[in-house]
C-alpha positions, 0 to 999 in steps of 0.5 A: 170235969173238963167245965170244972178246969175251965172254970178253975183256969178261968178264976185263975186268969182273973186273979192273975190280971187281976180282972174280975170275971163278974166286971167282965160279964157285965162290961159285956152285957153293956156293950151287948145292951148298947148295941141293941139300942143302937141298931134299933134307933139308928137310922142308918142301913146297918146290916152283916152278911155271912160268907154266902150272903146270907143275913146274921143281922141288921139295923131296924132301919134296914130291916124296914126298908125290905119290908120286915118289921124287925131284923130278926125276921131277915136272920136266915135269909139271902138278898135272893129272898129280900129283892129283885133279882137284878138288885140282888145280884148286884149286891151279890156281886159286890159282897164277892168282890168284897170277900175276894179281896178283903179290902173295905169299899167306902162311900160309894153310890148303890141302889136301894129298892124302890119305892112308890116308882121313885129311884132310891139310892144309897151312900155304902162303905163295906167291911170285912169280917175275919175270924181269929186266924184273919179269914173274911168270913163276912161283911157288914155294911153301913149305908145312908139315904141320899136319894134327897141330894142325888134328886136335887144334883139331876135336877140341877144338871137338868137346869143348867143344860136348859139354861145352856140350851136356851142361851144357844138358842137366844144367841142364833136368834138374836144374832141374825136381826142384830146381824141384818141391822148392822150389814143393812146399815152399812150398804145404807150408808155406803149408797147414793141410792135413794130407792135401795136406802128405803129398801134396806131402811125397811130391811133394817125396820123389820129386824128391829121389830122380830128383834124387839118381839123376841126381847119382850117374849123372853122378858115375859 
């Protein structure tokens, strides 16, 4: 009887909005249809989380990058179950604070597992999930794959401190002949000695050659 008044107060519903039950059921299975479609092609990580950290569902992609082959194999289970205990109570971690506070956390850089030794890492932003009354009951989070440009940033970072090393470096050493030249130069100039002029020439001839010798070793 109860399912009967539902029913009824269901059909009266539509006729008053005017809106037909049928439509609403197919809008729904669209919607439902779309979403499938697109958790399975996307290649974003999409996953969502219950309260407790545990795994309501996901994308495929995310679903692969734990190792399982579809995300209803991750239904059910926990980031304890999916990673490494460090990784996973970092992530933990997060999704307290997330749920603590209610307020969504954007495109920030996490951790993603690695593989094959290689560092990965993920752009994130989280969202809370609330229930009709607006408690979070849950998160879900969307990630991207950006190992490829924080590889290229460290690897720039790492080019320009070689560069400043080297131009430290080249400028000591090519300031102490330059350095000899000019001083020996002058005291060559400034006296009547022929003997001490030979010696500074000669002071002045073998800076010139280190000189001359660290120009063709950079060059090379």
């Amino acid at each position: 009887r109860q399912r009967t008044r539902f029913g009824q107060r269901r059909e009266c519903f539509y006729h008053l909005t005017g809106r037909s039950a049928d439509k609403d059921m197919k809008a729904n299975d669209i919607m439902s249809c779309y979403l499938k479609e697109f958790l399975r092609n996307t290649t974003d990580f999409i996953c969502i989380k219950d309260k407790d950290s545990v795994y309501a569902g996901a994308s495929q992609t995310f679903a692969e990058l734990v190792g399982c082959s579809s995300p209803d194999e991750l239904v059910g289970r926990s980031d304890r179950d999916l990673f490494g205990s460090e990784l996973a109570e970092h992530y933990i971690a997060d999704d307290k604070k997330l749920l603590a506070s209610g307020v969504p956390v954007l495109d920030y850089i996490e951790p993603l597992p690695e593989s094959g030794g290689r560092k990965r890492y993920s752009s994130t932003s989280k969202y809370p999930i609330r229930d009709a009354s607006g408690v979070v009951v849950g998160i879900y989070a969307v990630g991207r794959d950006i190992t490829a440009q924080i590889e290229l940033e460290n690897e720039a970072g790492s080019a320009q401190r070689a560069k400043s090393d080297f131009l430290a470096r080249m400028s000591h050493d090519m300031r102490t002949p330059m350095n000899g030249i000019v001083g020996f130069t002058k005291l060559s100039l400034d006296s009547d000695d022929i003997g001490q002029i030979k010696e500074y020439l000669h002071k002045i001839d073998d800076s010139c050659k280190y000189l001359l010798s660290l120009i063709n070793d950079t060059l090379d």
